[in-house]
ZAMARGU-4260 file (C-alpha; in steps of 0.2 Angstrom, whole numbers, plus 5000, padded with zeros to 4 digits):
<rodrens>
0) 5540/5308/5033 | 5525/5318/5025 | 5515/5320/5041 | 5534/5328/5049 | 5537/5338/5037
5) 5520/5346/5039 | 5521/5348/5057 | 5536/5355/5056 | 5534/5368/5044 | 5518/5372/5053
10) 5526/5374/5069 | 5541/5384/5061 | 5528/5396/5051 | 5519/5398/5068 | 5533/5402/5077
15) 5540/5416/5066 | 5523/5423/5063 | 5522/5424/5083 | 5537/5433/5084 | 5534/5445/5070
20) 5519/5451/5078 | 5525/5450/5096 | 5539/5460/5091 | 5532/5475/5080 | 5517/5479/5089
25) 5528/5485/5103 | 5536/5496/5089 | 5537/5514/5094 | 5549/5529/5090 | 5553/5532/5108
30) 5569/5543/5106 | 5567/5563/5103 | 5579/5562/5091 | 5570/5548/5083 | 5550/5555/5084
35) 5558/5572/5076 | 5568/5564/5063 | 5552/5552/5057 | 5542/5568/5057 | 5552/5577/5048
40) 5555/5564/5034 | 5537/5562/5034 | 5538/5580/5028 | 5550/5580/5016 | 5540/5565/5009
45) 5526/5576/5004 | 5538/5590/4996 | 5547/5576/4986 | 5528/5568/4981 | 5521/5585/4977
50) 5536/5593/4967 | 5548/5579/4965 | 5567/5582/4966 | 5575/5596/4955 | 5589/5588/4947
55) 5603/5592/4932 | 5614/5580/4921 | 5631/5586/4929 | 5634/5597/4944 | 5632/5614/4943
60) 5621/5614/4926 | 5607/5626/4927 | 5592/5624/4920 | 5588/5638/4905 | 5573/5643/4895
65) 5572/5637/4876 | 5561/5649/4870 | 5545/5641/4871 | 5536/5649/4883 | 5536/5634/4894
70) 5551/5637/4905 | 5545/5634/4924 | 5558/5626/4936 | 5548/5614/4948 | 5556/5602/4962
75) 5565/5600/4979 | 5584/5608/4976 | 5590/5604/4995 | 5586/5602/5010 | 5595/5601/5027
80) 5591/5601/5047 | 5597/5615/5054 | 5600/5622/5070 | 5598/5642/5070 | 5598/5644/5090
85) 5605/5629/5098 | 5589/5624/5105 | 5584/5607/5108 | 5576/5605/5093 | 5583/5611/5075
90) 5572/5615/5061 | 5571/5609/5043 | 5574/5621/5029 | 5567/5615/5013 | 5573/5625/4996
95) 5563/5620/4981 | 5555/5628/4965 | 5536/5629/4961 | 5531/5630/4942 | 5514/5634/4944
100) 5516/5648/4954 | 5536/5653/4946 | 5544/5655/4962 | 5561/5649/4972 | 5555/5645/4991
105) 5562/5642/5004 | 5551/5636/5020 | 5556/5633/5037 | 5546/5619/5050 | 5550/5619/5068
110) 5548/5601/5078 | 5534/5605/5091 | 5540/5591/5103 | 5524/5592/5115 | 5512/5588/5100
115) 5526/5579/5092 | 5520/5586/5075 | 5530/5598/5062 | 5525/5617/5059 | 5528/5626/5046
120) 5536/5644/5053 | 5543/5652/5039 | 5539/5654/5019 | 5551/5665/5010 | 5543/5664/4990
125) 5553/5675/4976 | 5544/5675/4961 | 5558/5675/4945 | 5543/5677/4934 | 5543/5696/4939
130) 5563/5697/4936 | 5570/5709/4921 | 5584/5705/4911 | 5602/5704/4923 | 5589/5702/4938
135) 5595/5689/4950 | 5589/5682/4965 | 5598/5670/4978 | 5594/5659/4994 | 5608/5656/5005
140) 5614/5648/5021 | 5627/5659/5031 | 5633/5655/5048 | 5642/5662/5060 | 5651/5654/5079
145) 5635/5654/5085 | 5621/5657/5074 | 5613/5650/5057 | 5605/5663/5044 | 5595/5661/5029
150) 5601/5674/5018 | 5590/5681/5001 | 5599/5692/4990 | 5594/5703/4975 | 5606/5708/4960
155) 5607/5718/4947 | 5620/5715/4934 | 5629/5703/4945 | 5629/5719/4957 | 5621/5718/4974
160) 5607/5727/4977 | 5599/5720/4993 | 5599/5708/5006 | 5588/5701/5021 | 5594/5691/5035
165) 5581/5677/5042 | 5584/5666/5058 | 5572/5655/5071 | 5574/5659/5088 | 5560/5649/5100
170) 5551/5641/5086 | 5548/5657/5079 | 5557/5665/5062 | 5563/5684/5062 | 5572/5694/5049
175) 5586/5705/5053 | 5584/5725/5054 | 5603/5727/5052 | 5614/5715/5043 | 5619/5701/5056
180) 5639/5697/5057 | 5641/5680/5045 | 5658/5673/5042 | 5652/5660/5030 | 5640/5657/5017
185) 5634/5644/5008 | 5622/5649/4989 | 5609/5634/4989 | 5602/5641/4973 | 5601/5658/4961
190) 5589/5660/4948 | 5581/5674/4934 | 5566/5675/4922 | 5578/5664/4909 | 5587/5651/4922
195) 5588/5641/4938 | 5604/5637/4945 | 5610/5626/4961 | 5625/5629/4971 | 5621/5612/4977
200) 5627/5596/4966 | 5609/5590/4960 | 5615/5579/4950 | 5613/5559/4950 | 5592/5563/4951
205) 5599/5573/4965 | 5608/5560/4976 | 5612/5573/4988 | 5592/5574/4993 | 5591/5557/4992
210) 5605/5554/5004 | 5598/5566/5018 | 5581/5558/5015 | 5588/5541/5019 | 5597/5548/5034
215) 5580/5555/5043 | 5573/5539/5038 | 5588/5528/5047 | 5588/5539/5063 | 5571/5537/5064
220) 5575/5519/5061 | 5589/5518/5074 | 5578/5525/5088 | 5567/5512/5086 | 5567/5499/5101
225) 5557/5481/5101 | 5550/5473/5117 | 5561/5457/5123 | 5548/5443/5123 | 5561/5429/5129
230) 5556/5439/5144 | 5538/5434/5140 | 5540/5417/5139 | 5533/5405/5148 | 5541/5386/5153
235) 5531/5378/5144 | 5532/5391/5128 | 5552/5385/5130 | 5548/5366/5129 | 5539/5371/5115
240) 5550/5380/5106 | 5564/5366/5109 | 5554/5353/5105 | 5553/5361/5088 | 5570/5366/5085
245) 5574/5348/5092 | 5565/5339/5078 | 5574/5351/5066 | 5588/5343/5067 | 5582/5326/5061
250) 5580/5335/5042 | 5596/5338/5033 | 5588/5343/5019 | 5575/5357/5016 | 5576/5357/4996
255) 5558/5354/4992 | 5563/5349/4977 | 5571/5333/4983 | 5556/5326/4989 | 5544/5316/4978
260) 5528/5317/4988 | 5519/5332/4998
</rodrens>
């Protein structure tokens, strides 16, 4: 009995260490959608590991300086893929808040699909530090039937006083000379000298991140194909493997707490 239970568990821990290594090192994101999406969370991973993820108590609580000098908003607020000219491959917008430099950001990174790398093509930075009193600044998504717009607006006393339009087109980001036609828009965050507010529910240590996160992750995940090796397998590697699972079936129990020797 001893000498069979050793065989057998050496031959079932061979087997599955076989597989295990067969198996993943034919491992590779082969799918566009895939390579872009493991990129991309791979970027996002480093925003999240450098600033962290901005979050609030409740939705829609901002974040408000106390009076002690040390008021300096810092983390990812949102992030999102989107898809400003209906090309091939959409582009990551990443909006989050840098205390050591006191700015909002919002930064753009195109999918270079030859290199299969990301590249950063945009960096929109406002400073709230330089804000007076009743000075406002927001980032924005606004869409339209066929395009997608990063919007930055500056207020006065809750008045609009300017606003610039930003797109990609070809991997490349423009702004808009003249105001683009935007039936719907979406504020991701507005912020002063004094407070930082999201228009995005941050709350739950800002699920919402967390969710898109762990939906690159799973596409990358899903595109993700392993080599067959029953296909590999020889007759003799069957015999094998059935002369093992054969001599499994003479155990009915595998509790190795029921056995009073080794």
């Amino acid at each position: 009995m001893k000498n069979r239970i050793f065989r057998f568990l050496s031959a079932f821990c061979s087997i599955i260490i076989a597989i295990s290594c067969l198996s993943f090192s034919g491992v590779s994101a082969d799918e566009p959608v895939g390579k872009m999406s493991s990129v991309y969370a791979y970027v996002l991973n480093d925003y999240l590991y450098t600033y962290g993820a901005m979050h609030t108590e409740n939705a829609g609580d901002s974040l408000t300086d106390d009076g002690s000098g040390t008021f300096a908003p810092n983390g990812v607020v949102y992030a999102e893929i989107i898809n400003f000219d209906a090309n091939e491959n959409p582009y990551l917008v990443i909006f989050f808040a840098e205390a050591q430099y006191n700015v909002a950001s919002c930064h753009v990174w195109k999918y270079n699909d030859e290199a299969e790398i990301a590249e950063r093509i945009a960096v929109l930075d406002s400073n709230y530090s330089l804000m007076g009193q009743g000075e406002t600044g927001v980032f924005s998504l606004g869409f339209s039937n066929e395009k997608r717009y990063i919007i930055y607006k500056s207020c006065k006393d809750n008045e609009l006083v300017s606003a610039d339009y930003y797109t990609a087109i070809n991997g490349d980001a423009f702004e808009y000379v003249n105001e683009p036609p935007v039936l719907n828009v979406v504020d991701i965050m507005d912020f002063g000298c004094d407070y930082f507010h999201s228009g995005i529910d941050i709350s739950k240590y800002n699920k919402t991140v967390g969710d898109f996160f762990d939906d690159l992750k799973n596409s990358a995940a899903d595109s993700v194909t392993y080599e067959d090796i029953a296909e590999r397998l020889g007759d003799e590697d069957e015999e094998q493997i059935e002369a093992v699972l054969k001599n499994v079936t003479s155990f009915t129990d595998f509790d190795i707490a029921d056995y009073s020797t080794m």
